[in-house]
C-alpha positions in Angstrom: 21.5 6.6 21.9 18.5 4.5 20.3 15.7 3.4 23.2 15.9 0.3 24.6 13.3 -1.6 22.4 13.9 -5.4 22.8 16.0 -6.4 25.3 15.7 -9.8 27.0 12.8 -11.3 25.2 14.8 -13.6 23.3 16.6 -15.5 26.1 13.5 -17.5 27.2 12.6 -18.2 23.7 15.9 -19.3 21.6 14.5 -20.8 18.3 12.1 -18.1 17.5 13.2 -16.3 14.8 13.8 -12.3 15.2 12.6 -10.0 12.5 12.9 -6.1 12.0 10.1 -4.7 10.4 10.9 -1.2 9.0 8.0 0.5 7.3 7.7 3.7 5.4 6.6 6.6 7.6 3.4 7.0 5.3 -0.1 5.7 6.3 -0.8 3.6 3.0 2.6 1.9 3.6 2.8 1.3 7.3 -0.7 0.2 7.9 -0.1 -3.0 5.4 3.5 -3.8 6.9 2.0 -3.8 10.6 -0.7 -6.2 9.5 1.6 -8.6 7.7 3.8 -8.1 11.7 0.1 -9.5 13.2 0.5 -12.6 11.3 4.0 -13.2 11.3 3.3 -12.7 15.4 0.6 -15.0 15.2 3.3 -17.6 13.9 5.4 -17.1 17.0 7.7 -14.7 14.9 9.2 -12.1 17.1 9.1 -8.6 15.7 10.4 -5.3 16.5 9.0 -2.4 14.5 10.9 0.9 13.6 8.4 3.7 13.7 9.0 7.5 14.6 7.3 9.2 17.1 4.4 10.1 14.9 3.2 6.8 13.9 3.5 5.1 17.6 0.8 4.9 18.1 -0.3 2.9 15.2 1.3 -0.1 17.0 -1.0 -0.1 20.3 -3.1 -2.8 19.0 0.1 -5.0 18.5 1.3 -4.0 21.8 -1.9 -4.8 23.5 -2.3 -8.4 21.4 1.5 -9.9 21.4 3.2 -8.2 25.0 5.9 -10.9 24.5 7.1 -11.0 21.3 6.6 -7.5 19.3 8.9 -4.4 20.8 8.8 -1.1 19.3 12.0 0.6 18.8 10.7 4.4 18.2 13.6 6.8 16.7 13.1 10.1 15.6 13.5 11.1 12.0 14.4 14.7 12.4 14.5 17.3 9.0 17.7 16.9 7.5 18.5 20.2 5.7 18.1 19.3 1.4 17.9 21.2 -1.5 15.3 18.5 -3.1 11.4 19.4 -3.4 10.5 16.6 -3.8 8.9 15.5 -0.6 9.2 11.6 -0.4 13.4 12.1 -1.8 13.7 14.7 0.8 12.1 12.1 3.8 14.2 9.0 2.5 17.6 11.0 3.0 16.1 12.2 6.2 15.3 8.6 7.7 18.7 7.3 6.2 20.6 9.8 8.2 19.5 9.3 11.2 18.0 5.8 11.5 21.1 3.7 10.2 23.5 4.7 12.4 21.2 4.6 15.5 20.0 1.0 14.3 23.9 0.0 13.7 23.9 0.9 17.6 20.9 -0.8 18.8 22.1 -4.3 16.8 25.3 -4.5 18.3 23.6 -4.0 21.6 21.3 -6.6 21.4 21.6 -9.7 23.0 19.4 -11.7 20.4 19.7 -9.3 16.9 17.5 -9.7 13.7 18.3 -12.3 11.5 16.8 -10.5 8.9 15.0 -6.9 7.6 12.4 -6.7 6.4 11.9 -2.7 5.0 9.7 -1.1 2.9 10.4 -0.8 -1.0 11.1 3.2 -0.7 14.2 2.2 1.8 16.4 0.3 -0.4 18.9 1.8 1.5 18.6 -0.2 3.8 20.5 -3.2 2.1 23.8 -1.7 2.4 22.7 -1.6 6.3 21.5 -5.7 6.6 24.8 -6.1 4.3 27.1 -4.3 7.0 25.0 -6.0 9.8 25.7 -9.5 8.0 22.0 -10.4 7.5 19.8 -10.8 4.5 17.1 -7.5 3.3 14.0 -8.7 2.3 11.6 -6.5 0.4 7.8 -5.1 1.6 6.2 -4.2 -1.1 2.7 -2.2 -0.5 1.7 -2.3 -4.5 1.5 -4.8 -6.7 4.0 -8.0 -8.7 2.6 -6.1 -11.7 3.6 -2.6 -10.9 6.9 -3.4 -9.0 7.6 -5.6 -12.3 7.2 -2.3 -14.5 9.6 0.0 -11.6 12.2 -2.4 -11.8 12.7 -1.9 -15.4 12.4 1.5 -15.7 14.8 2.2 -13.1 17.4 -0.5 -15.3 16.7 0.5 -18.4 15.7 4.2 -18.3 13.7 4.3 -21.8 13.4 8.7 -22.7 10.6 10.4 -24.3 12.8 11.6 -27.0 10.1 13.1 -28.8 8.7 15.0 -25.4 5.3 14.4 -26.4 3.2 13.3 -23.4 0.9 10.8 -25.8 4.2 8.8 -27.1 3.9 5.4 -25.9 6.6 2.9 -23.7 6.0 -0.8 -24.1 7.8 -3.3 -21.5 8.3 -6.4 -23.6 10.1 -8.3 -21.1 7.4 -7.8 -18.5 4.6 -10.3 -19.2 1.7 -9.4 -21.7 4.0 -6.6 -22.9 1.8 -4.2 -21.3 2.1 -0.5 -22.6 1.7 2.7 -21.1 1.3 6.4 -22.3 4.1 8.9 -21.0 1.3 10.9 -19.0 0.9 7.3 -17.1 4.2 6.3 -15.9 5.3 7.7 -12.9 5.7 11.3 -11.9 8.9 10.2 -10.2 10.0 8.5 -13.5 9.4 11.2 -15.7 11.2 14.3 -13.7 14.5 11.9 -13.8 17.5 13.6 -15.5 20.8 12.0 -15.8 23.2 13.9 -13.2 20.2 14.6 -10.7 21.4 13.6 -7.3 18.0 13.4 -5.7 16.5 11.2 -8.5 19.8 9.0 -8.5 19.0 8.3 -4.7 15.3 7.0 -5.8 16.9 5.4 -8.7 19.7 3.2 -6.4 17.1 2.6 -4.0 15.0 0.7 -6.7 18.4 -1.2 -7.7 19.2 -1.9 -4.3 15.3 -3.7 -4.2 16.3 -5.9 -7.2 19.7 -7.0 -5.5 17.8 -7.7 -1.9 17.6 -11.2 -1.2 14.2 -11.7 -1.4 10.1 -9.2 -1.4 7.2 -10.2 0.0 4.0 -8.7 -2.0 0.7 -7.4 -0.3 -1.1 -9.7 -2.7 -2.3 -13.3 -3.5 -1.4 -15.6 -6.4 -4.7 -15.8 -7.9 -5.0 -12.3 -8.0 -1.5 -11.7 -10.5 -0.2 -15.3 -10.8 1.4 -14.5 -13.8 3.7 -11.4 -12.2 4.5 -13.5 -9.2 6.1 -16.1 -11.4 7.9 -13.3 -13.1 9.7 -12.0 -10.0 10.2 -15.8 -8.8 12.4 -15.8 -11.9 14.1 -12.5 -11.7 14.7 -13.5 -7.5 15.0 -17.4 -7.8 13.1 -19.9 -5.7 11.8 -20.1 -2.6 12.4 -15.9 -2.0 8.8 -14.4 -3.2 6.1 -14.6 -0.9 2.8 -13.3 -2.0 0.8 -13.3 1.9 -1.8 -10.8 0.9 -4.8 -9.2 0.9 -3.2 -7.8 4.3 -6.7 -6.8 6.2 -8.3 -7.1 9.2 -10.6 -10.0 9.5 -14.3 -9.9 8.7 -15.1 -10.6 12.0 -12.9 -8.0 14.1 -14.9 -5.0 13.2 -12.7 -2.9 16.2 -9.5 -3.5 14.2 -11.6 -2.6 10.6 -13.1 0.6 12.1 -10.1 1.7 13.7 -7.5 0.7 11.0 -5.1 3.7 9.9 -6.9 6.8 12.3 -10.0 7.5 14.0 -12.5 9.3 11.3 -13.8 12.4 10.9 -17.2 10.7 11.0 -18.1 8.5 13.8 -18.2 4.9 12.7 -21.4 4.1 13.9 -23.1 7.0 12.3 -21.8 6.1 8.7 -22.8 2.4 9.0 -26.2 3.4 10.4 -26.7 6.1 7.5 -26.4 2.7 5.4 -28.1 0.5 7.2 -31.2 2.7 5.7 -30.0 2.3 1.7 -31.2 -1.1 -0.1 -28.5 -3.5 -1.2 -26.2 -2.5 -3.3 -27.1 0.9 -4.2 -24.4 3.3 -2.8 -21.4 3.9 -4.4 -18.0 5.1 -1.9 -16.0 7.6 -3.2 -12.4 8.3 -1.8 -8.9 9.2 -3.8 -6.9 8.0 -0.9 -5.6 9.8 2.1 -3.3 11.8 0.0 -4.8 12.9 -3.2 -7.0 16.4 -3.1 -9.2 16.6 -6.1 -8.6 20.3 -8.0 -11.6 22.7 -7.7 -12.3 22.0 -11.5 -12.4 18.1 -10.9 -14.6 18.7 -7.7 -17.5 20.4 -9.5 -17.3 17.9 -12.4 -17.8 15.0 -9.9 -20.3 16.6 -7.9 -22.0 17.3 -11.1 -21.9 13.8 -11.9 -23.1 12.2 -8.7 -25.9 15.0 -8.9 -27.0 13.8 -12.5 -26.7 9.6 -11.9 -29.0 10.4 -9.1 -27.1 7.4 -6.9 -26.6 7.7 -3.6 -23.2 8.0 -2.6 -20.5 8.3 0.2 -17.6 11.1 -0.7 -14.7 11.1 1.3 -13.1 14.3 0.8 -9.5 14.6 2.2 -9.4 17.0 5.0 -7.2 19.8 3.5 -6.0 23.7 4.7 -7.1 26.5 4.1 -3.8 27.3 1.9 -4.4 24.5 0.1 -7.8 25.6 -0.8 -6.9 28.4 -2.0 -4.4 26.8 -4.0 -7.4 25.9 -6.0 -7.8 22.2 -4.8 -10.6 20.4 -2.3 -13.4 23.0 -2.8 -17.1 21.6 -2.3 -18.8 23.3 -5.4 -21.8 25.7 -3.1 -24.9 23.6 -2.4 -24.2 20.7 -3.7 -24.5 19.2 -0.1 -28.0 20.4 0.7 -29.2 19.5 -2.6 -28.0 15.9 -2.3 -29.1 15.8 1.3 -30.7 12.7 2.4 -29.1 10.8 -0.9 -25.2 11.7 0.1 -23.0 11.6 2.8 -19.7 13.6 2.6 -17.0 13.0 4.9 -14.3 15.0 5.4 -11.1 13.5 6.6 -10.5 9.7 7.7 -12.9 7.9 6.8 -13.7 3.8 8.4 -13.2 2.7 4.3 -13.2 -1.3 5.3 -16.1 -1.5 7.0 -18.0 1.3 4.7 -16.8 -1.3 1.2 -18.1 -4.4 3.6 -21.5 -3.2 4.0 -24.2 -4.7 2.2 -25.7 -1.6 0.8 -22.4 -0.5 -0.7 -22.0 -1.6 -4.6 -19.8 0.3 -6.3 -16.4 2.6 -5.6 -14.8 5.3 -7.1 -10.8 4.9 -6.8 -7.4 6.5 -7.9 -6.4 2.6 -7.5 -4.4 2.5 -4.5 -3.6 -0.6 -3.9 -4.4 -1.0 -0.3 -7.9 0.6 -1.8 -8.0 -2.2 -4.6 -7.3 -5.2 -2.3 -9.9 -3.6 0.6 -12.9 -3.5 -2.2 -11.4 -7.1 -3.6 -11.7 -8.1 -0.4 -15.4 -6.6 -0.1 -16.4 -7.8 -3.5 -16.8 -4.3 -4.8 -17.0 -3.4 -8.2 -14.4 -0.5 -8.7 -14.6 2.7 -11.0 -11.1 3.5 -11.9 -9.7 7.2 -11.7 -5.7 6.7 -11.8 -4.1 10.0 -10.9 -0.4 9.0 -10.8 2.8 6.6 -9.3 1.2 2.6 -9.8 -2.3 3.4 -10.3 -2.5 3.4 -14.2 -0.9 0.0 -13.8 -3.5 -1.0 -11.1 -6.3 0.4 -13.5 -5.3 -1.9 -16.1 -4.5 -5.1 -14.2 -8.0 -4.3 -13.0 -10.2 -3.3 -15.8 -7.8 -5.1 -19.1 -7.3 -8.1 -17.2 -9.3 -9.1 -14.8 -12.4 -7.1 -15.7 -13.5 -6.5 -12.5 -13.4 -2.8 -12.8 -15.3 0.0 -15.4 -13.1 2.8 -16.6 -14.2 6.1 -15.3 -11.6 8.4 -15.8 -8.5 8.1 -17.9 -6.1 10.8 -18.6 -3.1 13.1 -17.2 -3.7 13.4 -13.2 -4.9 17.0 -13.7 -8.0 15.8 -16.5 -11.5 16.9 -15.7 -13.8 14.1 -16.5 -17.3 14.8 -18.5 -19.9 15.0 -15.6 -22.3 13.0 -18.0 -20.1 10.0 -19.0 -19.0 9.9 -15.3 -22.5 9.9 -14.4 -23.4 7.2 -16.3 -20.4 5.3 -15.1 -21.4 5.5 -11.6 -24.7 3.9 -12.5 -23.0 1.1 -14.1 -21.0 0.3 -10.9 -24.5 -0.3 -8.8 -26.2 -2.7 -12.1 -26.0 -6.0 -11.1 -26.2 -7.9 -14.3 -22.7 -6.2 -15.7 -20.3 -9.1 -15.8 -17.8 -7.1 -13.5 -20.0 -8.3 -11.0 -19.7 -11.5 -11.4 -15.6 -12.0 -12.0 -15.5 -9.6 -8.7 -17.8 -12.0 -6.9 -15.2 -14.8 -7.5 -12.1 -13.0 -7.2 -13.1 -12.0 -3.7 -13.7 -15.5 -2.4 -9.8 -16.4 -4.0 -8.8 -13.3 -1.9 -10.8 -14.8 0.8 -9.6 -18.4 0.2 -5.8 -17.4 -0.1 -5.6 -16.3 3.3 -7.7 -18.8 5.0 -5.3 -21.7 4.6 -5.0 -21.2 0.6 -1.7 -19.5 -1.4 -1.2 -16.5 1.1 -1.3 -18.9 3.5 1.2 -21.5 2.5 3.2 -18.3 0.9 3.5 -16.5 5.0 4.3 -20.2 6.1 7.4 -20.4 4.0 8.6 -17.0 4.7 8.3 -18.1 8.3 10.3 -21.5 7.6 13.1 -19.4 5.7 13.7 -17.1 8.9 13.6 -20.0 11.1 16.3 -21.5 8.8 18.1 -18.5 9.6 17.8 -18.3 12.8 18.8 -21.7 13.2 22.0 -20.9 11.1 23.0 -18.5 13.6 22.6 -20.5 16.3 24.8 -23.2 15.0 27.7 -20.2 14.2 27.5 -19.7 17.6 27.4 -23.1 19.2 30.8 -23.4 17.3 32.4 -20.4 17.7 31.9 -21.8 21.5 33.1 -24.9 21.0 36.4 -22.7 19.8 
């Protein structure tokens, strides 16, 4: 049996819509989709979230905020036993297995159900379950228009490296600006696909069951990828893409910034008051995410480099084993931390990366491009260095730096490439010099990202999304005033 979750919060309150909000059990995905659940709240939306034990407590702060109107419903998502390796295939079989029937059970049970799903991109299973249900899947998507623009045709169309030569090129002319990518920058996923491989077929339906859904909503902002927007408003039809991002905490809720995604390895306070002694603007943040671990060969080339630009720096290093070390990956070349003392401040594990990229003395980042990591230094206005190691962060890297030209190229090649300490060096130099014009576009596209959600196109965008659940809802209230009249 599923736990109770949300039982008799809908009786006093009729016309508010009901939404389930089902993220991916990954930080970088659920953190996004619970912010977008804050606003949708804020909009007298009720929400229940489906979370597994492990990520509960990520919704305390929603708990504590809106008592009323969010519920979790928390259901295990035990190991199912699978012959994949791959790890995300291997956790979307698992949560299908268990999760649909026990939310088939919790629906039926309810006295006021959904009216709609709303699940993140790597469940597109979970259409066939809002299909059996009899209510509409909408899309999250934590990356980009641009890069879901580029997955949706490769998981239609399927283009092969006949050649097998990792430099041979794939151009997406139907996706606008006909970008084109090397083999080496597509997707890891993409690229181990064979015909006949059941694992890969699952991703592959999942990604056609996300084209079919009735309609995504995108962690970004129209004047951030207008052009991508409009191209999904024409492959889903009007009125059912809402672009409501950047999804972040407000610059003045520095509890919610600080705390956002796990507490860090550093104490908050001591990071910001280690800035609070650099000048304006001349430390660059380095972090690959909370799920990339640098190899032993592209840690000493970095720490070469940040030794040689002779900037001072933050380096988040992601907290790994000791197995994993030895695995040859995460290794702090010896030294290198006393001999940048006073100049450097390493941090291993979590780090507080919103409030670090909002301080004033921070100027420049080193990124794999993340998206959540692109819209947090958008939304700091701070000029990126791009280091794409794999799934949408080539396509990040060249939205940002061929584009927009907000971003400097620092490293790009195969996710295993060591960079040349000196040209990385002198890379992370140009990230802190204020006249490059990257400073300038960066300036402005983080008062747009500002803008949008402060009553501009996010804004408007949420509103909508709002308006089309409460058109549902009131659909089903209808049904049901004549079914009673019957």
């Amino acid at each position: 049996m599923p736990p109770a979750a949300d039982t008799a919060d809908g009786a006093d309150v009729p016309a508010s819509p009901h939404l389930l909000v089902y993220p991916f059990i990954s930080s970088g995905h659920i953190i996004p989709l619970l912010d977008l659940a804050d606003r949708l709240l804020r909009r007298g939306v009720r929400v229940t979230a489906l979370v597994t034990p492990f990520n509960q407590h990520l919704l305390r702060p929603l708990l504590s905020d809106h008592p009323s109107l969010f519920h979790p419903l928390v259901i295990p998502a035990p190991d199912v036993p699978c012959l994949s390796k791959n790890g995300l295939i291997v956790k979307v079989i698992a949560m299908r297995h268990h999760h649909y029937p026990a939310v088939v059970e919790w629906f039926r049970s309810h006295p006021s159900p959904p009216v709609a799903i709303l699940s993140d991109f790597f469940l597109g299973w979970t259409r066939g379950l809002a299909s059996e249900l009899g209510i509409p899947r909408v899309v999250f998507s934590p990356s980009a228009a641009f890069s879901v623009s580029i997955e949706f045709t490769l998981w239609q169309n399927v283009p092969e490296n006949g050649s097998d030569d990792e430099n041979s090129t794939v151009t997406f002319g139907e996706v606008p600006n006909s970008p084109t990518y090397r083999w080496w920058q597509i997707s890891r996923l993409f690229r181990t696909y064979k015909e006949g491989d059941a694992d890969m077929e699952i991703h592959r339906q999942g990604w056609l069951a996300n084209a079919a859904s009735w309609g995504v909503v995108f962690n970004s902002f129209t004047e951030l990828e207008r052009v991508y927007i409009d191209y999904m408003k024409g492959r889903f039809g009007p009125g059912r893409v809402w672009a409501v991002g950047p999804l972040l905490p407000p610059v003045d809720d520095s509890a919610s910034a600080t705390s956002r995604g796990g507490s860090s390895s550093v104490p908050a306070e001591e990071v910001l008051k280690w800035l609070d002694a650099r000048e304006e603007r001349s430390v660059v943040y380095v972090c690959f995410g909370s799920r990339t671990a640098l190899a032993n060969d592209q840690m000493a080339a970095l720490a070469a480099a940040l030794e040689m630009s002779r900037v001072h720096f933050v380096w988040c290093v992601r907290e790994i084993t000791d197995g994993q070390v030895l695995d040859g990956h995460g290794r702090m070349p010896d030294g290198f931390e006393s001999r940048t003392a006073g100049r450097g401040l390493v941090i291993r594990g979590w780090a507080p990366q919103v409030p670090i990229l909002r301080h004033r003395a921070v100027g420049g980042f080193l990124t794999h491009c993340g998206w959540n990591s692109v819209l947090e230094a958008i939304g700091a206005g701070v000029v990126m260095l791009t280091w794409p190691m794999g799934a949408d962060q080539y396509t990040d890297a060249k939205l940002l730096v061929d584009q927009l030209g907000v971003a400097i190229r620092a490293c790009e090649a195969p996710d295993d490439a060591v960079p040349d300490p000196a040209e990385l060096a002198r890379a992370l130099a140009a990230a802190l010099d204020g006249t490059r014009p990257e400073r300038g576009r960066m300036e402005k596209l983080s008062k747009a990202a500002a803008d949008a959600v402060d009553g501009g196109s996010s804004d408007r965008d949420l509103d909508g999304f709002v308006k089309s659940l409460t058109e549902l809802q009131c659909g089903r209230s209808h049904a049901a005033a004549v079914d009673g009249e019957h």
